[in-house]
DSSP file (Angstrom, degrees, kcal/mol; ACC not computed):
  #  RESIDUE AA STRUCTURE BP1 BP2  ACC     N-H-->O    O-->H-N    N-H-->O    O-->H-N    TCO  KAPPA ALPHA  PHI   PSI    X-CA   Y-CA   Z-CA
    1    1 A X              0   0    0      0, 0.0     0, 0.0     0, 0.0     0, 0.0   0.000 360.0 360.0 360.0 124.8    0.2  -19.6   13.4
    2    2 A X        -     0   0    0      1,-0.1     2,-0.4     2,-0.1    31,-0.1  -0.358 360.0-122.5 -46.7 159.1    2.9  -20.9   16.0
    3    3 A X        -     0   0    0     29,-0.1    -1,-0.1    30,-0.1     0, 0.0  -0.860  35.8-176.8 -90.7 126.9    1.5  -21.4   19.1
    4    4 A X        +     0   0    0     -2,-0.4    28,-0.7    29,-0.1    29,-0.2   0.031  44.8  99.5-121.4  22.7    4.0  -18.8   21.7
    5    5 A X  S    S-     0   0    0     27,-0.2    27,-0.7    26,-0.2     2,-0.4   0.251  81.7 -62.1 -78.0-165.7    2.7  -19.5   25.0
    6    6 A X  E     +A   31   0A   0     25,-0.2    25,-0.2    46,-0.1    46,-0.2  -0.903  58.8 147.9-106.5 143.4    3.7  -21.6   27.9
    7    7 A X  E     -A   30   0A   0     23,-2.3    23,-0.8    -2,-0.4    44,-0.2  -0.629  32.9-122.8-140.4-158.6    3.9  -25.4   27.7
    8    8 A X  E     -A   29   0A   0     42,-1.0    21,-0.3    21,-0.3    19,-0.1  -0.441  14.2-159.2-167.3  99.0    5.7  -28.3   29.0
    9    9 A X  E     +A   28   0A   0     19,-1.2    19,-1.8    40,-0.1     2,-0.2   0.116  12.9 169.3 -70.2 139.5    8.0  -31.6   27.6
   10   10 A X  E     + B   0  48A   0     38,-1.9    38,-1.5    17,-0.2     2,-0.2  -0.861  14.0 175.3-145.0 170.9    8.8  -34.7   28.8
   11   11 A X  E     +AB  25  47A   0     14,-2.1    14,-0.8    -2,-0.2    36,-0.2  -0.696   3.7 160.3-169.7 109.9   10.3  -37.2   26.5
   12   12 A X  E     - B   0  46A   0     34,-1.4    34,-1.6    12,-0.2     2,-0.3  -0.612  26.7-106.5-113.8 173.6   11.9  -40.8   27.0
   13   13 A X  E     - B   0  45A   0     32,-0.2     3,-0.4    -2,-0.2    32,-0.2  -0.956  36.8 -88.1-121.9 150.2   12.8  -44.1   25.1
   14   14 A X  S    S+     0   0    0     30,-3.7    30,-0.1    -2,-0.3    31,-0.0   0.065 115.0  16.4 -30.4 111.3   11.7  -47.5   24.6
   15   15 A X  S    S+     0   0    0     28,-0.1    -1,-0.3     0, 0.0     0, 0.0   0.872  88.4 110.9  69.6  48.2   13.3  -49.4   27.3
   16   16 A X  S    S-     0   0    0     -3,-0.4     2,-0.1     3,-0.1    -2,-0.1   0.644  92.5 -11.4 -84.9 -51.2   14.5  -46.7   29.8
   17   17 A X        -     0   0    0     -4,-0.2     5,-0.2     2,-0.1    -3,-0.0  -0.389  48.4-143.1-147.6  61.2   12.3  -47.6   32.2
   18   18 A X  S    S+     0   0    0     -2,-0.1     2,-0.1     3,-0.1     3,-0.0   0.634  72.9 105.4 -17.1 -27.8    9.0  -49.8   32.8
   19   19 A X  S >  S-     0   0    0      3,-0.1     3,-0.6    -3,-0.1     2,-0.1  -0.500  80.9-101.2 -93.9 179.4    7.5  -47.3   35.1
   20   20 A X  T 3  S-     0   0    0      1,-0.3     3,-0.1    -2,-0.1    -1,-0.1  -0.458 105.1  -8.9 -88.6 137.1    4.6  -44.9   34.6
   21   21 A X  T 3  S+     0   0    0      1,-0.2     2,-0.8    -2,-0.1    -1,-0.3   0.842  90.8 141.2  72.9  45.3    5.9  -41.5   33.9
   22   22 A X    <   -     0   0    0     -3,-0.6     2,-0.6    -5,-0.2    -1,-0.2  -0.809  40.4-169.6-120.7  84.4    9.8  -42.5   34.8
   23   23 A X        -     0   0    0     -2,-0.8   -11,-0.1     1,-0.2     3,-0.1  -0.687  51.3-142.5-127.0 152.7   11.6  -40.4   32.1
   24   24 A X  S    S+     0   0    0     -2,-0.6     2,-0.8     1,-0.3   -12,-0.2   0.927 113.4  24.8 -35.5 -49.4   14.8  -39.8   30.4
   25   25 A X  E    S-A   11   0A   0    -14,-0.8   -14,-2.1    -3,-0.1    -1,-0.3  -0.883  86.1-151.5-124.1 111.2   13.6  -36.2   30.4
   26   26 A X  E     -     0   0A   0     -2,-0.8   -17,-0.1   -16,-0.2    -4,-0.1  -0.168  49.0 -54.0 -75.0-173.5   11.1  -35.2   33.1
   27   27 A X  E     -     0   0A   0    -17,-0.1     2,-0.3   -19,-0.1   -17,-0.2  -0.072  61.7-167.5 -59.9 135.0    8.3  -32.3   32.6
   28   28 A X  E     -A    9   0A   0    -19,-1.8   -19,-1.2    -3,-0.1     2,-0.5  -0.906  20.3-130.9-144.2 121.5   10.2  -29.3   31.6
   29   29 A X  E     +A    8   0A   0     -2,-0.3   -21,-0.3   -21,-0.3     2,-0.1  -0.641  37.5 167.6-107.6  89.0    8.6  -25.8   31.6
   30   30 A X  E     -A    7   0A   0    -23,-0.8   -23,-2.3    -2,-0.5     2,-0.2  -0.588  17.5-161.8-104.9 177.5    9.4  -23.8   27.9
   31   31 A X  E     +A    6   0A   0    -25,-0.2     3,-0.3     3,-0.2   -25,-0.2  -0.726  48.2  42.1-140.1 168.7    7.9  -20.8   26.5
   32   32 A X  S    S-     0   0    0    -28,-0.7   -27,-0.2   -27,-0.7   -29,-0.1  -0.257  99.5 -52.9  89.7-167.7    8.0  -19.7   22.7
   33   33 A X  S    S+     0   0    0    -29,-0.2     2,-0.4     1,-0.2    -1,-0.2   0.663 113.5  20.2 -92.7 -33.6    7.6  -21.3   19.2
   34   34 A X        -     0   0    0     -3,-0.3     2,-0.2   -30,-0.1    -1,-0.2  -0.987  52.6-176.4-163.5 145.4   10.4  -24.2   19.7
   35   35 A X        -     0   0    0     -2,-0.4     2,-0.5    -3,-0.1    -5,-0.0  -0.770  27.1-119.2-122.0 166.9   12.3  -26.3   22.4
   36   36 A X        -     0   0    0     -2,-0.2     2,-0.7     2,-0.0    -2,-0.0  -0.899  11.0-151.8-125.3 141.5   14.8  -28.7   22.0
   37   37 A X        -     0   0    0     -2,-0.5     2,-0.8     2,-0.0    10,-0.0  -0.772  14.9-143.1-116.6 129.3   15.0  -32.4   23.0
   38   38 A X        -     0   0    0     -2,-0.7     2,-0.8     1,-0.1    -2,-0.0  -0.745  15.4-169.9 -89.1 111.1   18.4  -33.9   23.7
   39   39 A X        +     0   0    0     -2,-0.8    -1,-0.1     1,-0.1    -2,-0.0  -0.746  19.8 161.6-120.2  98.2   18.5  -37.4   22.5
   40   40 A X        +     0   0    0     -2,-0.8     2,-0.2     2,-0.0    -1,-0.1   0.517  62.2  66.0 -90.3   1.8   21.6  -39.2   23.7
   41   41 A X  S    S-     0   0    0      2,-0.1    35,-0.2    37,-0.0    37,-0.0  -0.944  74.7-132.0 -93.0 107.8   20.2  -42.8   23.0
   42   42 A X        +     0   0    0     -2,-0.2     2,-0.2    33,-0.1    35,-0.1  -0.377  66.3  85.9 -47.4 162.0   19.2  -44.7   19.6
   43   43 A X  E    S- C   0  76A   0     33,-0.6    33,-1.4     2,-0.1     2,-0.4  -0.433  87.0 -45.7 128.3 170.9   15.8  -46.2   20.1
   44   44 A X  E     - C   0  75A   0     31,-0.2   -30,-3.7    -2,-0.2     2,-0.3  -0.503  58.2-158.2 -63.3 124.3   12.2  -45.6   19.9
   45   45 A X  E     -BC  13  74A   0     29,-2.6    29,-1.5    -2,-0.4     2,-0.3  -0.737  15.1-158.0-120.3 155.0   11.4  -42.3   21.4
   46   46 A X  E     -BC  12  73A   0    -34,-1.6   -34,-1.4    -2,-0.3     2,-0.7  -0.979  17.3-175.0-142.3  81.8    8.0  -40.9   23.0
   47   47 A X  E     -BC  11  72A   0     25,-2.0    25,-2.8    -2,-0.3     2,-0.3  -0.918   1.8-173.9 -88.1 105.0    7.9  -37.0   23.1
   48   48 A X  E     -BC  10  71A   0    -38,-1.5   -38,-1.9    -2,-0.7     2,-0.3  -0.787   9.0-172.0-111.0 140.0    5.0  -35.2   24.7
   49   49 A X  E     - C   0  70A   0     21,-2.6    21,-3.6    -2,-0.3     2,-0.3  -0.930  10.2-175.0-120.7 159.1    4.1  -31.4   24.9
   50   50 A X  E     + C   0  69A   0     -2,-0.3   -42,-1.0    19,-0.3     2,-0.4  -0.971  13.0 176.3-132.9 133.8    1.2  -29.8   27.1
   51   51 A X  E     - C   0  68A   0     17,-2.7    17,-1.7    -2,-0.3     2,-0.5  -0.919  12.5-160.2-143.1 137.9   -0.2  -26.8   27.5
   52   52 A X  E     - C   0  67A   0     -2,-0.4     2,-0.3   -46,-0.2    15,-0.2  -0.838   2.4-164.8-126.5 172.9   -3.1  -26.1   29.6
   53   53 A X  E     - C   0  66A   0     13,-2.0    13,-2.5    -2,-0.5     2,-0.1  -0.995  26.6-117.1-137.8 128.4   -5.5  -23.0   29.6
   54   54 A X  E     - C   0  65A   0     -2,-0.3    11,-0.3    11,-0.2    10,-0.1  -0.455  35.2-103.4 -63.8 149.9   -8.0  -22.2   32.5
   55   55 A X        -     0   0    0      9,-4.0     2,-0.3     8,-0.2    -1,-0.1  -0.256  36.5-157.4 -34.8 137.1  -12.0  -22.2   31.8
   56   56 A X    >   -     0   0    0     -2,-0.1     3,-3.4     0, 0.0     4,-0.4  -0.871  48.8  -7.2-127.2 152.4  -13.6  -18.8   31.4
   57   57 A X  G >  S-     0   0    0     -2,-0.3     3,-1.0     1,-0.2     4,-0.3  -0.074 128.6 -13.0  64.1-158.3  -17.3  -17.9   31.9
   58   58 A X  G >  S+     0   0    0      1,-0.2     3,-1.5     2,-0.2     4,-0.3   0.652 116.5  80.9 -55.1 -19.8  -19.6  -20.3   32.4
   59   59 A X  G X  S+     0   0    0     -3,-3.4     3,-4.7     1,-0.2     4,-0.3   0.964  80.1  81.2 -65.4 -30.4  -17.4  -23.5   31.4
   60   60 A X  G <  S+     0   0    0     -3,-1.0    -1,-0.2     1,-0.4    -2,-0.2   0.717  90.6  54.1 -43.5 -23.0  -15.9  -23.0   35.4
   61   61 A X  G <  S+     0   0    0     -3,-1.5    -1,-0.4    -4,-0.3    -2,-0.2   0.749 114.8  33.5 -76.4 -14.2  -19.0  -24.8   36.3
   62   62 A X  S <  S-     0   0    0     -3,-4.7    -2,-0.2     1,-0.3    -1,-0.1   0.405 135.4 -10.8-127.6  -9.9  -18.4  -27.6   34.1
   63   63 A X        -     0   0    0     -4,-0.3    -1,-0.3     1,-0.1    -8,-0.2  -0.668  44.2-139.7 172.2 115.1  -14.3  -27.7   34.4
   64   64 A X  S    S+     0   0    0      1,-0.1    -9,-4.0   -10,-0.1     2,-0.3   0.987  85.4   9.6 -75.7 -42.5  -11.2  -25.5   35.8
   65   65 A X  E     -C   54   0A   0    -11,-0.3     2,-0.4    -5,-0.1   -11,-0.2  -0.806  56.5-147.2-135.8 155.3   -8.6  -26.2   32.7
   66   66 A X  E     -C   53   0A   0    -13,-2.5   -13,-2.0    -2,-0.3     2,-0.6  -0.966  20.8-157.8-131.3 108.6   -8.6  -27.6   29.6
   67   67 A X  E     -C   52   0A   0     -2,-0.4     2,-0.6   -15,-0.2   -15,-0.2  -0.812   5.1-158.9-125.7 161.3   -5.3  -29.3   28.5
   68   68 A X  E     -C   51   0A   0    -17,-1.7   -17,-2.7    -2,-0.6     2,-0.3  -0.906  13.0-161.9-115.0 114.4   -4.2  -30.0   25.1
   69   69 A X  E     -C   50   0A   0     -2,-0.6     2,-0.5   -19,-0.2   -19,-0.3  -0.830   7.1-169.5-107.2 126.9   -1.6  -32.7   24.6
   70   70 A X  E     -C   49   0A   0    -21,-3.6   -21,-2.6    -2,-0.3     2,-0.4  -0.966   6.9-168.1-113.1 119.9    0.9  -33.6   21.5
   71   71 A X  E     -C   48   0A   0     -2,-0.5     2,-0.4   -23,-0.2   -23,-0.2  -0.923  10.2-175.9-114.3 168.9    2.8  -36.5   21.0
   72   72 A X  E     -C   47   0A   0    -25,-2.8   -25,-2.0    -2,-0.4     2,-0.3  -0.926   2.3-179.2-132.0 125.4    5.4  -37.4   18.9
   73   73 A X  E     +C   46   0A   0     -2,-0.4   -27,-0.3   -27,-0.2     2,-0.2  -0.906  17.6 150.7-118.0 165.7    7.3  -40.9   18.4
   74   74 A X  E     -C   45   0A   0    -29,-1.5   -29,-2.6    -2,-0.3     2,-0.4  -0.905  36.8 -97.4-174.3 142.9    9.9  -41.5   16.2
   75   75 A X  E     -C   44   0A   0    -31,-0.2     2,-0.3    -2,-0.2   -31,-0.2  -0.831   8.0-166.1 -72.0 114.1   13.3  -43.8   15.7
   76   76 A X  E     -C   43   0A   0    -33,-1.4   -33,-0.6    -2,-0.4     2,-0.3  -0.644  32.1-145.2 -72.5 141.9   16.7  -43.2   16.3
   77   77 A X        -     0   0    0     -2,-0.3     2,-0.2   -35,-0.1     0, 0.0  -0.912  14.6-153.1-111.4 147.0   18.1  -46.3   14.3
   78   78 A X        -     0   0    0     -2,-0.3     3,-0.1     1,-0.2   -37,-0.0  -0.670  23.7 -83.9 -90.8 169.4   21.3  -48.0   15.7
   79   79 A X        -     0   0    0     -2,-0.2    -1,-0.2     1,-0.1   -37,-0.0  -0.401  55.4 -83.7 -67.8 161.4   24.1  -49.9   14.3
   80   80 A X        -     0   0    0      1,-0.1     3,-0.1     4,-0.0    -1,-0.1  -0.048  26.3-156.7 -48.3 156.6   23.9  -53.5   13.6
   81   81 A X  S    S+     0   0    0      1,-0.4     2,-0.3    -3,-0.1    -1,-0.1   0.802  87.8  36.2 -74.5 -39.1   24.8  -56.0   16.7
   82   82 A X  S    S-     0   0    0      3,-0.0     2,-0.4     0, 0.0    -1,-0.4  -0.917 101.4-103.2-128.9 142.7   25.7  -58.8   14.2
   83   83 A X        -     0   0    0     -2,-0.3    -2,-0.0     1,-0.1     0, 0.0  -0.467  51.6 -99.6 -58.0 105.1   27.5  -58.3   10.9
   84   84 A X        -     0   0    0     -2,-0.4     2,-0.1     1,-0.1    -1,-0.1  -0.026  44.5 -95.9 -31.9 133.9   24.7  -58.5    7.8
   85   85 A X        -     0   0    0      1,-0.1    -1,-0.1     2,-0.1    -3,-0.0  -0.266  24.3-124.9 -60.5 139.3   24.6  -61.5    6.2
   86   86 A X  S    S+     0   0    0     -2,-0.1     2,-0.2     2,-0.1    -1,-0.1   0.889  96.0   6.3 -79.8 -25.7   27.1  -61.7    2.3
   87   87 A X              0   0    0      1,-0.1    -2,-0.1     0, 0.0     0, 0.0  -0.783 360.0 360.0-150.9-176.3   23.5  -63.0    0.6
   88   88 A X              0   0    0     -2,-0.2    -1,-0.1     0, 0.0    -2,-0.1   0.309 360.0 360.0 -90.3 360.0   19.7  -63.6    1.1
């Protein structure tokens, strides 16, 4: 079953940035079954979603929220730099 709650993206690529949490797309607040990730770059890309859920009952002694994290990487491929070589 889709998950249809509330969550929240961020999503960068390899060599945007060196620093921690510096990203092409910062945390962005969806709702629903599906969001969409704008990718205006080739490169190796890093997409994470979150959703967190308070502690009920007794776990409030042990913990306020519990969050549950996805990621996903994946490759945009660019074109060559240098023209492929006529043989092996």
């Amino acid at each position: 079953m889709p998950y249809l709650g509330k969550g929240a993206w961020d999503g960068t690529y390899n060599g945007f940035s060196t620093e921690s949490e510096d990203n092409v797309h910062p945390k962005t607040q969806v709702s629903g079954d599906t969001f969409r990730v704008p990718l205006p770059n080739p490169g190796r890309w890093f997409v994470r979603y979150s959703i967190e859920i308070e502690a009920e009952g007794k776990d409030r002694e042990q913990y306020s929220h519990v969050k549950h994290t996805s990621t996903l990487v994946f490759q945009i491929s660019n074109e060559r730099k240098k023209p492929g070589a006529g043989s092996h």
